[in-house]
VEXDREN-2710 file (C-alpha; in Angstrom, 1 decimal):
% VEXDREN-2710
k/r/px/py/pz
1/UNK/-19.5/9.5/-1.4
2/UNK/-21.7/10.2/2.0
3/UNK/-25.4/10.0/1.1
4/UNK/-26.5/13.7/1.0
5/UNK/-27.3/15.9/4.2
6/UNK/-27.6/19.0/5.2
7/UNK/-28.7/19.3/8.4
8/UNK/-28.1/23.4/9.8
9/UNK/-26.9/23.9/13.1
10/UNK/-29.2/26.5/14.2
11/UNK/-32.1/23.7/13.1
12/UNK/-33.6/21.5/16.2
13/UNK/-32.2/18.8/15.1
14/UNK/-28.8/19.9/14.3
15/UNK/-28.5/20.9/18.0
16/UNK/-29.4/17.5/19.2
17/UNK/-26.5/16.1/16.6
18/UNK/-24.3/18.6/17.8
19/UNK/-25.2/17.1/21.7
20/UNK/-25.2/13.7/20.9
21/UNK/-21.6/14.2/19.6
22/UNK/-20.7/15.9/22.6
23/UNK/-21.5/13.8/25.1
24/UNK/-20.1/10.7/23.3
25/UNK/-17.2/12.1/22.1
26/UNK/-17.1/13.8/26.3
27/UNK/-17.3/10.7/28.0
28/UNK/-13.8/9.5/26.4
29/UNK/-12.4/13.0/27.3
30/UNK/-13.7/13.2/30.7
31/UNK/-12.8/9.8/31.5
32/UNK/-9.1/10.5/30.6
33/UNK/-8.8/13.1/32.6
34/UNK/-10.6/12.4/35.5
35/UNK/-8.8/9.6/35.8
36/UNK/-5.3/11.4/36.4
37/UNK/-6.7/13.0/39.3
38/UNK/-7.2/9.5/41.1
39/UNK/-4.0/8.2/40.4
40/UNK/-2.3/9.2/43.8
41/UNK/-5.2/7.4/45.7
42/UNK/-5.6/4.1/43.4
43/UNK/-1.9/3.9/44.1
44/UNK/-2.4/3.8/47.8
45/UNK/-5.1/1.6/47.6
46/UNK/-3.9/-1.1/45.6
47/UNK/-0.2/-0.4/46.9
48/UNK/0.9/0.1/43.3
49/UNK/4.4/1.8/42.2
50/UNK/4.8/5.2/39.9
51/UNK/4.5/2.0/36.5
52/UNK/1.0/0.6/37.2
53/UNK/-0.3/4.5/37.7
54/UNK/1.2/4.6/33.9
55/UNK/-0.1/1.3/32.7
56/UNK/-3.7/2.7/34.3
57/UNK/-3.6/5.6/31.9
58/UNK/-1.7/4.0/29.3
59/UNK/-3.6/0.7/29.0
60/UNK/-6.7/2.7/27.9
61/UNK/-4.3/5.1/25.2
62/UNK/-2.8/1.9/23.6
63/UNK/-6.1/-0.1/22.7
64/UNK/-7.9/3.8/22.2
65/UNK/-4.5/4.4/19.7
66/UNK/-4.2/0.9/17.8
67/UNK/-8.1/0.7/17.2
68/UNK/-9.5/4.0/16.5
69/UNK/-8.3/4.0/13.0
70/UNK/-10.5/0.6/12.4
71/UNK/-12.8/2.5/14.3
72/UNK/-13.7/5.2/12.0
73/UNK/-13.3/2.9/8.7
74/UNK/-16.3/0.7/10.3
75/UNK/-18.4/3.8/10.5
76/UNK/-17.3/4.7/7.5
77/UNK/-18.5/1.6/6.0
78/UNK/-21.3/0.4/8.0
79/UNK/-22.8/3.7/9.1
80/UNK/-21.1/6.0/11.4
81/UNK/-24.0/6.3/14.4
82/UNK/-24.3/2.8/14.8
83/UNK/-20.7/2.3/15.3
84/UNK/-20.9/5.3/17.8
85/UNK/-23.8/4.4/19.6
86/UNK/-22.3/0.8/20.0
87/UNK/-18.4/2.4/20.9
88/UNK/-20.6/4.5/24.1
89/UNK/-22.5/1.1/25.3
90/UNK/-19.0/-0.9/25.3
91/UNK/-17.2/2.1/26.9
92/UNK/-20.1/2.4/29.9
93/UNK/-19.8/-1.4/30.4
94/UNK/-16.1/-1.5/30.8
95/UNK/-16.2/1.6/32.6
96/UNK/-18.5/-0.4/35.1
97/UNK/-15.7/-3.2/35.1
98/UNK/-13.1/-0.4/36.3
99/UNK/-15.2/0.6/38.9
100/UNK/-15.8/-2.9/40.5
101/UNK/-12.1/-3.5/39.9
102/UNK/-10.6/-6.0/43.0
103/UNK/-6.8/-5.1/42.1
104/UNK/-4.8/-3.4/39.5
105/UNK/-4.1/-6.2/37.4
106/UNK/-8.2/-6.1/36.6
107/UNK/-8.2/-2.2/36.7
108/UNK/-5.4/-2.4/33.5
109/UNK/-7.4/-5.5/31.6
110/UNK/-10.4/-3.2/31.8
111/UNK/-9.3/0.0/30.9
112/UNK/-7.9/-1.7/27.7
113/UNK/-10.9/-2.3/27.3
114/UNK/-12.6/1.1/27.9
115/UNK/-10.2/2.0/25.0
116/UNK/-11.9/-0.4/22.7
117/UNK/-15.1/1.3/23.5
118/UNK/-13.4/4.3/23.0
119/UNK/-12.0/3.2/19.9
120/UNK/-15.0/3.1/18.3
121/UNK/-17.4/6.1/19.6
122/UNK/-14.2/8.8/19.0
123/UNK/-14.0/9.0/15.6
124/UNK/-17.6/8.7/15.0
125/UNK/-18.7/11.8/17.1
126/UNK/-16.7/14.3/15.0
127/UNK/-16.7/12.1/11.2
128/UNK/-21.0/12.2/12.0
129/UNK/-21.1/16.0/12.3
130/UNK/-18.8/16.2/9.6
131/UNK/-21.2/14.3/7.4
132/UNK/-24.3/15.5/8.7
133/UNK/-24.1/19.2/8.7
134/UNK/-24.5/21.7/6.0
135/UNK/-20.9/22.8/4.8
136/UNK/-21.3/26.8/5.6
137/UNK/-21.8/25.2/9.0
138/UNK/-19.4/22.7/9.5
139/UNK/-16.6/24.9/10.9
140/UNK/-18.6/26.4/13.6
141/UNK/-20.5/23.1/14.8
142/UNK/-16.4/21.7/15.0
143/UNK/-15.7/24.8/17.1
144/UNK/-18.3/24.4/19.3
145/UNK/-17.9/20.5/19.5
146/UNK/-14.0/21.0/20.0
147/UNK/-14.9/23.6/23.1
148/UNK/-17.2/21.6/24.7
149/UNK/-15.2/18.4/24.3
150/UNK/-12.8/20.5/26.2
151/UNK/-14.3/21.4/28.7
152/UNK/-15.4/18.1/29.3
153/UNK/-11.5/17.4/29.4
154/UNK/-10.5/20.2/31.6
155/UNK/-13.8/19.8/34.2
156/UNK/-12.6/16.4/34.5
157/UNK/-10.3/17.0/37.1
158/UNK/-12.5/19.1/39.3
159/UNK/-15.2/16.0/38.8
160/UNK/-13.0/13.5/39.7
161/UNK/-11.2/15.1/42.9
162/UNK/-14.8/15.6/44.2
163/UNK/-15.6/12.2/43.9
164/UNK/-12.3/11.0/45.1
165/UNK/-12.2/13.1/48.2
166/UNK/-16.1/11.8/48.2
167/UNK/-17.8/8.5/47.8
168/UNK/-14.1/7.1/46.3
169/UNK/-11.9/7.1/43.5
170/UNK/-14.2/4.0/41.9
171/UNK/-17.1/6.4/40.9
172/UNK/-15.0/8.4/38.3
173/UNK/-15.6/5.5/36.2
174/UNK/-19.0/5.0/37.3
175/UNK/-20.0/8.1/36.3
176/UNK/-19.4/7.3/32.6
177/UNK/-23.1/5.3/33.0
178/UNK/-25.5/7.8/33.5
179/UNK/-24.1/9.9/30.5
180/UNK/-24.0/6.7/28.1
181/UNK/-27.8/6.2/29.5
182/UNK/-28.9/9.9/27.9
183/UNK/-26.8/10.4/24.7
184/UNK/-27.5/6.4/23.5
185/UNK/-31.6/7.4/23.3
186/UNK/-30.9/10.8/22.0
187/UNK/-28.6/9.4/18.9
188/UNK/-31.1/6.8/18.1
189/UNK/-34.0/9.5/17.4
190/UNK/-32.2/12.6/16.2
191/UNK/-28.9/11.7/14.4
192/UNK/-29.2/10.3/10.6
193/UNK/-27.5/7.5/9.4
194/UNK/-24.4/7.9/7.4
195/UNK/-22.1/5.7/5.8
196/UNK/-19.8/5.6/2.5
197/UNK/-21.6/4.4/-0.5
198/UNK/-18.8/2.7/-1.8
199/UNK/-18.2/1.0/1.9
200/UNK/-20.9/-1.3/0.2
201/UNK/-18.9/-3.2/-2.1
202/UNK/-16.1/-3.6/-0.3
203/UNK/-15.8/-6.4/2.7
204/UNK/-13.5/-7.4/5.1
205/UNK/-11.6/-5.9/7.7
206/UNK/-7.5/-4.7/8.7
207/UNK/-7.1/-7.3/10.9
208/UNK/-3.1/-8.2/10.3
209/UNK/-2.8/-4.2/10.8
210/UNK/-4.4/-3.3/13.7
211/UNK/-2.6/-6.3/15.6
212/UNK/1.1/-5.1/14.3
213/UNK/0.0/-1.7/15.5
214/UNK/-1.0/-2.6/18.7
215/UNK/1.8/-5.3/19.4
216/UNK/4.1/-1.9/18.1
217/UNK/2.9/0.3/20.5
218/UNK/2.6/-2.3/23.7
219/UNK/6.1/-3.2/22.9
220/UNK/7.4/0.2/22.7
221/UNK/5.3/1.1/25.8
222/UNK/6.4/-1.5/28.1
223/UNK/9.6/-1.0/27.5
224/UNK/9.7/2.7/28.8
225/UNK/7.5/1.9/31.6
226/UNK/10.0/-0.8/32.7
227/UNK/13.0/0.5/32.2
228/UNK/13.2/3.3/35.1
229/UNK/13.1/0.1/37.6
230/UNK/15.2/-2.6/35.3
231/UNK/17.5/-0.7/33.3
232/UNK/19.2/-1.7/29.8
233/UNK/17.9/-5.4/31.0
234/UNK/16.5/-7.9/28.4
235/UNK/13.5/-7.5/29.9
236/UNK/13.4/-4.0/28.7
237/UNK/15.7/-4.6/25.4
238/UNK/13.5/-7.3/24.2
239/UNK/10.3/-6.0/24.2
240/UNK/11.7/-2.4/22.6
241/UNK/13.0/-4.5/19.9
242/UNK/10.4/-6.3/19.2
243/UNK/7.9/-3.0/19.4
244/UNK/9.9/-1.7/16.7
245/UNK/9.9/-4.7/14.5
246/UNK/6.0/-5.3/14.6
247/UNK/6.1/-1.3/13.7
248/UNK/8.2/-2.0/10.1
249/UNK/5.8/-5.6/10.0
250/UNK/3.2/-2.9/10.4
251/UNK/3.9/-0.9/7.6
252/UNK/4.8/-3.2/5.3
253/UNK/1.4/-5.5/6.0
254/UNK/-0.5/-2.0/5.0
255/UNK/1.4/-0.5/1.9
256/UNK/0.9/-4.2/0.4
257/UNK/-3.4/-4.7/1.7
258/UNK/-5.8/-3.8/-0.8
259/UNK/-7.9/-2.6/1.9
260/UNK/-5.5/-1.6/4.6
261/UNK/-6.8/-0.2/7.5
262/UNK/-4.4/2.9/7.2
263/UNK/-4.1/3.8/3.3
264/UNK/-0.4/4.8/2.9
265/UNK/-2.0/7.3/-0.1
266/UNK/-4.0/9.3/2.1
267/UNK/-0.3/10.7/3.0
268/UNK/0.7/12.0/0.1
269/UNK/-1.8/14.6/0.8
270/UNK/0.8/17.1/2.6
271/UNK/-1.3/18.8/4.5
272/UNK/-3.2/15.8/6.0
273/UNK/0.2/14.6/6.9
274/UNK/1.5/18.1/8.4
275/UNK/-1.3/18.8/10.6
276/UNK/-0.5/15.5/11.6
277/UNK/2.6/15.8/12.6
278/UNK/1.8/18.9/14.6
279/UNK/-1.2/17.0/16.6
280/UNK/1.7/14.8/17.5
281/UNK/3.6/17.4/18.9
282/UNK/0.7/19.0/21.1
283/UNK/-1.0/16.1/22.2
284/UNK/2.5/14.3/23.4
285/UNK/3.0/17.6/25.6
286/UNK/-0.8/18.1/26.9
287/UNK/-1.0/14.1/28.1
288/UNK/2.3/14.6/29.6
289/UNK/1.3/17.6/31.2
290/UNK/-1.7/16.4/33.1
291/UNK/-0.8/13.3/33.8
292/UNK/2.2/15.1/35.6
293/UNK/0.6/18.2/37.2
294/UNK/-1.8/16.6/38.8
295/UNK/0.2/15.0/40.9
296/UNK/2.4/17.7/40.9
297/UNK/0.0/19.7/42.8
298/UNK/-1.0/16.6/45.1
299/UNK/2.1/15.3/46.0
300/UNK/4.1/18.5/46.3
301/UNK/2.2/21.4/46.8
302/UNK/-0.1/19.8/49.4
303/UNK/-3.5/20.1/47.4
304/UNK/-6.4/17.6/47.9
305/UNK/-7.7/15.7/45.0
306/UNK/-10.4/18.0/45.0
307/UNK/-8.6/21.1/45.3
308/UNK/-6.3/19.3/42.5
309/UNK/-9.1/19.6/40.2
310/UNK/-10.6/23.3/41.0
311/UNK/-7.3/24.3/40.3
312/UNK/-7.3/23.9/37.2
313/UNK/-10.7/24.9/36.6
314/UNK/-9.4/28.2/34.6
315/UNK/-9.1/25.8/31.6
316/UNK/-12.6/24.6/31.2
317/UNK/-13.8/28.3/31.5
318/UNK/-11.5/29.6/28.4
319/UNK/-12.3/26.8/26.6
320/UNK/-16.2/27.4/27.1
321/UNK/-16.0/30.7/26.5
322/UNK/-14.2/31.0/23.4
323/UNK/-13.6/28.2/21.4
324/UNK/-16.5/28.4/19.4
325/UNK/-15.2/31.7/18.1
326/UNK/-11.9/30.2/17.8
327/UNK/-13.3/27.4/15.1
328/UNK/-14.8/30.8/13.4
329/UNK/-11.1/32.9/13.7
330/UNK/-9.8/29.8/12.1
331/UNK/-11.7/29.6/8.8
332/UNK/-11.6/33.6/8.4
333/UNK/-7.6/33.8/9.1
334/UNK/-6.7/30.7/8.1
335/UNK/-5.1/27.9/10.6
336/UNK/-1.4/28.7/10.2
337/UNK/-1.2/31.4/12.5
338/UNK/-3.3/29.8/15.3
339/UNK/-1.6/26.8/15.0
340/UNK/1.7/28.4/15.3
341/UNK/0.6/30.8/18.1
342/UNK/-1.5/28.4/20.2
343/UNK/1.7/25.7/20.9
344/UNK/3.8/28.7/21.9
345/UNK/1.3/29.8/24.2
346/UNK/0.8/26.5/25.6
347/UNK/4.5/26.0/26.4
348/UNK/4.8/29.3/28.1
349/UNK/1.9/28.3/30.6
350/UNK/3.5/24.6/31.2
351/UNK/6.9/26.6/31.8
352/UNK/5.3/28.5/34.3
353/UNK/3.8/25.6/36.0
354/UNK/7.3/24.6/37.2
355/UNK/6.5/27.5/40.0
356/UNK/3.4/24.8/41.8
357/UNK/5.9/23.6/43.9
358/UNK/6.1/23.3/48.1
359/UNK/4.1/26.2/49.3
360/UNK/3.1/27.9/46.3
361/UNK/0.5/30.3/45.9
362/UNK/-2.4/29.5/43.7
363/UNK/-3.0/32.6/42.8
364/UNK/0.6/33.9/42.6
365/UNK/2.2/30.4/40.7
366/UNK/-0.6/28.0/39.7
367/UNK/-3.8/30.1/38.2
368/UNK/-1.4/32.3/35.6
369/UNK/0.0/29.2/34.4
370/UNK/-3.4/27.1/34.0
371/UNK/-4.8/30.9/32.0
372/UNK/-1.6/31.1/29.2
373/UNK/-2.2/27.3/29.1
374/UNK/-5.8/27.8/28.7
375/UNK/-5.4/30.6/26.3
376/UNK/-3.1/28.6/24.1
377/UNK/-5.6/25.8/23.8
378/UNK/-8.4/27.6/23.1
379/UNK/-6.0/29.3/20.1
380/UNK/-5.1/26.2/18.3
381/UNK/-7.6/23.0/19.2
382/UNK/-11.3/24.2/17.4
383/UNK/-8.7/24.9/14.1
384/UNK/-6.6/22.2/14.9
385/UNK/-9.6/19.8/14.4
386/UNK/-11.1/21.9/11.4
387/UNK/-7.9/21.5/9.4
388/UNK/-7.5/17.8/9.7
389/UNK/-10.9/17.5/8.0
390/UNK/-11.0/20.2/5.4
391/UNK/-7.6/18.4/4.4
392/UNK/-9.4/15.4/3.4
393/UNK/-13.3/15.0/1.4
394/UNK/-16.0/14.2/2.7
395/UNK/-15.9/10.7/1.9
396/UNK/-13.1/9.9/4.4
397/UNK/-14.1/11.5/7.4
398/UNK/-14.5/9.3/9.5
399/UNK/-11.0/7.7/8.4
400/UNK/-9.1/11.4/8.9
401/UNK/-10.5/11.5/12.3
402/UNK/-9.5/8.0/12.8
403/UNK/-6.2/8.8/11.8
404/UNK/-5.8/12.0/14.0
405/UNK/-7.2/10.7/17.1
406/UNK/-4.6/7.9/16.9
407/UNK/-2.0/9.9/15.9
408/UNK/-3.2/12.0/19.3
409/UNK/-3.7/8.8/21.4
410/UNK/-0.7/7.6/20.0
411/UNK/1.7/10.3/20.8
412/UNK/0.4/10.8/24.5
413/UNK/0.5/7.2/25.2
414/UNK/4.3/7.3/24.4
415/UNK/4.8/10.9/26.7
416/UNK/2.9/9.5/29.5
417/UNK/5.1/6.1/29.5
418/UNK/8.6/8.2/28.7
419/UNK/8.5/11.7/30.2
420/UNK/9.3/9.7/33.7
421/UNK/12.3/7.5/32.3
422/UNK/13.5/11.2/30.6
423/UNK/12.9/12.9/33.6
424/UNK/14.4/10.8/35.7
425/UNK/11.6/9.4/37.9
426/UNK/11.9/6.3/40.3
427/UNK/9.0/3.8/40.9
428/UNK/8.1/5.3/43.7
429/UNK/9.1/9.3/42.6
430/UNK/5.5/9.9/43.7
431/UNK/6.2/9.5/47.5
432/UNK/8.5/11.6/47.8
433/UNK/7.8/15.6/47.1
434/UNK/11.6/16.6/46.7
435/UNK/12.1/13.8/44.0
436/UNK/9.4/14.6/42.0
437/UNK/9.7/18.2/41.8
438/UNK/13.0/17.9/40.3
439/UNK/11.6/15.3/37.8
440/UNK/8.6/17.7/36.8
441/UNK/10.7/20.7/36.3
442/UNK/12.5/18.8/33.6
443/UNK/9.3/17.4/32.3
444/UNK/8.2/20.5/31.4
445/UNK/11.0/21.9/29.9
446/UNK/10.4/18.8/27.8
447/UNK/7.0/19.5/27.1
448/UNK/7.9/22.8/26.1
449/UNK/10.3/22.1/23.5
450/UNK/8.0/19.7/21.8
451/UNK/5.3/22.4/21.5
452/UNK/7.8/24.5/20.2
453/UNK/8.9/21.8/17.2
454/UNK/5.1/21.6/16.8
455/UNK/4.9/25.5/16.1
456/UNK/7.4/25.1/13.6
457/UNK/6.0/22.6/11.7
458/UNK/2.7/24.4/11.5
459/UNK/4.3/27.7/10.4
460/UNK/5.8/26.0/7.5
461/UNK/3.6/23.5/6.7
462/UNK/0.1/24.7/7.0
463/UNK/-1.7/26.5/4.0
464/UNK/-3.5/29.5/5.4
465/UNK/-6.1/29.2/2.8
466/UNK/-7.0/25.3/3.4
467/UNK/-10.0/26.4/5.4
468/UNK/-11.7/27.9/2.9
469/UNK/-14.7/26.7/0.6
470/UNK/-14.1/25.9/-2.5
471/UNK/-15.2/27.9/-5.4
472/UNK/-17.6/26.6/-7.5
473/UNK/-16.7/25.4/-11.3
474/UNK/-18.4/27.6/-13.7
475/UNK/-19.0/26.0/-17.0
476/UNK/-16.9/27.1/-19.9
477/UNK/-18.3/27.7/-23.5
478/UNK/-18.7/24.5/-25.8
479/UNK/-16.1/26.6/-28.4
480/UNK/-13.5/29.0/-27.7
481/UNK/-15.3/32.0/-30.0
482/UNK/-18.7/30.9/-28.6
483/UNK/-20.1/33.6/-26.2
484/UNK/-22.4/31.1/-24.7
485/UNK/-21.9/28.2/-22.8
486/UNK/-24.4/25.3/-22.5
487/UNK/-24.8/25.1/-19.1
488/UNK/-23.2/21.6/-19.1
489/UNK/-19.9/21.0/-17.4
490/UNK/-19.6/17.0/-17.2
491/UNK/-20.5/13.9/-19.8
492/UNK/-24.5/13.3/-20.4
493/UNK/-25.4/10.7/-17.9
494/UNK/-25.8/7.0/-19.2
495/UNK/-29.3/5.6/-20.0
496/UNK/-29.3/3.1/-16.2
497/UNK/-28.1/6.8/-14.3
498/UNK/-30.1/9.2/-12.6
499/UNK/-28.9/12.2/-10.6
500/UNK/-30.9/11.3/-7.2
501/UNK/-27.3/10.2/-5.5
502/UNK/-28.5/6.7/-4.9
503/UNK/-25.4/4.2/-5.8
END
């Protein structure tokens, strides 16, 4: 059990918590979307085809998925704001590596890297609130964390057409830097220490596990990536195969670990394992979606990087302005029916998009798209998150959010390496404007569908009541005709115990 806290949001300090989270937790969601935007010029610059734009957002989603699980067990265990504060130094030092890139052999070794980093800070922004705050807050301060995040996410396009078009497509990784600079100080003085008390008996780490994983999910991922340019070759046979074989090594290596770094039991919790399934459906669909639409609107429509980004601008404004009261809709509805409405929503904007093409009107084809999208993520996101935690005590935090975010990063590194093969796309569907309008139609039909299947799944799987506190236990009387009860509800404590929560 997490040493007791109850820090309030409206409190000083649970504002600074509530910031420090943020802007750890917004670094790894700017930086993945920023990033998209710059694809189309790191391509011309380092002359690379439509697979190393993949392996530049990909090589950061497969160490990001592979690792964030041990990520959130070693805050878990060793105290989840150091493990944060060291996840945002390592992501603004391989972000720096990005930056000074010479070619996109280094650009790909580092953003593995940036994953790491990421890896490690993801988990711990959301499992420290989660620990930190008082539980009639915890909802909201998710809501508020979740809307911010995104809009962190979503203004990362704008951001990083501007710098593109600016100084160069090298400063939207320098700009991770600065932030890393304020939120390191700030977590230091204003966040508490947490960690799990039994964390302190228990030594060693998943190491067999997290390699399996993330030779699984390289194998898998190459495979797709390669096989638009080589076909059913053995170069893309061989490494699918042997993907899928370190996945069953994978799960065999944790159902038989004492200490596995992914607990097969935490499954059998159905809920936990529902919601996860639908993150899986909506986070495949929104990484496929703006890695694609981006340069949609770049390499067929016409638009600037910078103009890129502003378009989809309408995002980040729903998101700031309502999510907060989305987290809050959540708990006093219950998650089913946002969850089930929110995907639904979301496809219908992505089916719009299909209209960006040659010539279209922002105003006529792009901005309604980008405001049902944004209206469907601001639905289902803040409870989204809410739910995967109020699945799970308090105790595990940090692992549930482990497990989500890789079960996020997870599914959008596999739509952002096979949407192209699925779609059809060439190496080099990017140059051409024709070619890869066709491809994104279809792409988004895709996405669609999968949002749909995640709607499903959420309508009936979800409880509606999982949000809710639980009611306290009132004592019952020591005897059945007793009209009193002694106010006891547990065994006396032993002579060595004291009710102070210390271990």
């Amino acid at each position: 059990m997490s040493e007791p806290t109850a820090v309030r949001l409206a409190s000083a300090q649970g504002r600074w918590v509530l910031v420090t989270a943020v802007l750890g937790s917004g670094m790894a969601m700017l930086d993945s979307t920023v990033v998209n935007v710059a694809l189309p010029r790191i391509g011309q610059d380092l002359n690379a085809d439509l697979g190393v734009l993949q392996w530049t957002v990909s090589a950061y989603m497969l160490t990001l998925a592979s690792l964030i699980l041990l990520g959130g067990s070693l805050g878990d265990l060793y105290g989840r704001r150091r493990v944060f504060v060291i996840g945002v130094l390592w992501f603004a030092a391989a972000s720096l590596l990005c930056g000074l890139a010479p070619n996109a052999a280094v650009l790909i070794a580092a953003r593995a890297l940036q994953g790491v980093g990421g890896a490690l800070l993801t988990p711990g922004s959301l499992a420290l609130m989660q620990a930190v705050f008082h539980p009639d807050d915890r909802a909201r301060a998710v809501g508020a964390w979740s809307g911010l995040g995104g809009v962190a996410a979503a203004v990362g396009p704008f951001i990083g057409g501007w710098l593109v078009d600016g100084p160069g497509w090298r400063w939207v990784f320098f700009v991770n830097v600065p932030l890393a600079a304020v939120c390191v100080p700030v977590a230091l003085r204003h966040v508490p220490e947490t960690r799990e008390r039994r964390g302190r008996e228990r030594h060693g780490f998943d190491v067999p596990g997290a390699a399996l994983g993330a030779l699984a999910l390289a194998g898998v991922t190459y495979a797709l990536i390669a096989a638009p340019d080589r076909g059913a070759s053995p170069g893309v046979i061989v490494p699918a195969v042997a993907g899928l074989l370190f996945g069953v090594a994978f799960v065999r290596v944790e159902r038989r670990r004492t200490d596995p770094m992914l607990p097969p039991e935490i499954f059998t919790n159905r809920q936990f394992s529902a919601i996860n399934a639908v993150t899986v459906c909506v986070y495949a669909a929104f990484s496929g979606f703006f890695f694609l639409s981006v340069l949609q609107l770049q390499v067929v429509a016409g638009y600037s990087a910078l103009e890129a980004g502003t378009a989809l601008l309408p995002t980040t404004v729903l998101m700031l302005l309502l999510s907060a009261r989305s987290g809050e809709l959540g708990q006093r509805i219950g998650p089913r029916i946002p969850l089930t409405a929110g995907p639904v929503v979301c496809a219908a904007g992505m089916l719009l998009m299909v209209r960006a093409g040659v010539g279209a009107s922002y105003a006529a084809d792009v901005l309604p798209a980008l405001v049902v999208l944004g209206l469907g993520m601001v639905t289902l996101v803040a409870p989204l998150t809410s739910t995967v935690l109020a699945a799970v005590e308090v105790d595990r935090a940090g692992l549930a959010s482990g497990i989500n975010n890789a079960a996020a990063r997870a599914a959008g590194l596999v739509a952002v390496a096979a949407l192209p093969l699925l779609a059809g796309m060439s190496p080099e569907a990017y140059r051409s404007a024709t070619e890869f309008a066709a491809a994104f139609r279809r792409a988004m039909l895709l996405c669609a569908v999968i949002l749909l299947v995640g709607a499903l799944i959420a309508w009936l799987t979800v409880r509606p009541d999982v949000l809710r506190p639980a009611e306290p236990e009132v004592p019952q009387p020591c005897h059945p005709e007793c009209r009193y009860h002694c106010g006891v509800s547990a065994p006396p404590l032993d002579p060595g115990e004291s009710g102070s929560g210390s271990p």
